[in-house]
C-alpha positions, 0 to 999 in steps of 0.5 A: 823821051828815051829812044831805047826800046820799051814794050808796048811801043803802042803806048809809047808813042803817044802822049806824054811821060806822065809823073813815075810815080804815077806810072809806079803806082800802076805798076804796084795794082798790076803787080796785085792783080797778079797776086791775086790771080796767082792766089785764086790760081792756088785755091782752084788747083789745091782744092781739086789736089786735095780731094777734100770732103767735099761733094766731087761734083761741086768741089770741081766746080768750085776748082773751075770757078777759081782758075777761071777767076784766076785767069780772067784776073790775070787778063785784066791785070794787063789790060787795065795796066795799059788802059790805066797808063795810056789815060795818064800818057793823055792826061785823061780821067782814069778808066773804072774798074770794070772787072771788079763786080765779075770777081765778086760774083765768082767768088760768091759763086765758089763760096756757095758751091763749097757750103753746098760741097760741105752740106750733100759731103 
């Protein structure tokens, strides 16, 4: 192993350096988890920008949902990158995708809350 320094040290000191494309394939869903949380970012701050027709009330609402979104993708990103390369430093079963039914319901949520903004405009 390498004696430069990396960030988190944490997971660099246990385990084994597993295989880098695997390390570089987890990188890759990091990286898509960031993008979208910057894309749920952008959908939350231009909907509320843009003062569309939409109710006020609801077309908050639905910014809120978003940057919150936004924001817990972002969290999940790093926290599922480590969970991810600490299981393959151990050789271990990756973790499931805890996260992923929580978005689908925001999502689901800001989609209802726009039809409603739509239909009481």
């Amino acid at each position: 192993m390498s004696t430069r320094r990396r960030f988190p040290a944490s997971l660099y000191r246990d385990g084994v350096e597993p295989d880098a494309r695997f390390s570089l394939a987890n990188e890759r869903t990091f990286l898509a988890w960031i993008r979208t949380a910057l894309a749920l970012l952008a959908g939350g701050v231009a909907l509320e920008a843009l003062r569309l027709g939409l109710h006020p009330g609801l077309r908050l609402a639905a910014s809120l949902a978003l940057i919150l979104a936004a924001t817990v993708a972002a969290v999940r990103a790093w926290t599922g990158w480590l969970r991810n390369e600490r299981a393959l430093r151990a050789d271990a079963p990756l973790p499931s995708p805890a996260l992923i039914l929580p978005l689908v319901i925001a999502l689901v949520v800001v989609g209802i809350l726009l039809v409603l903004g739509v239909v009481l405009a």
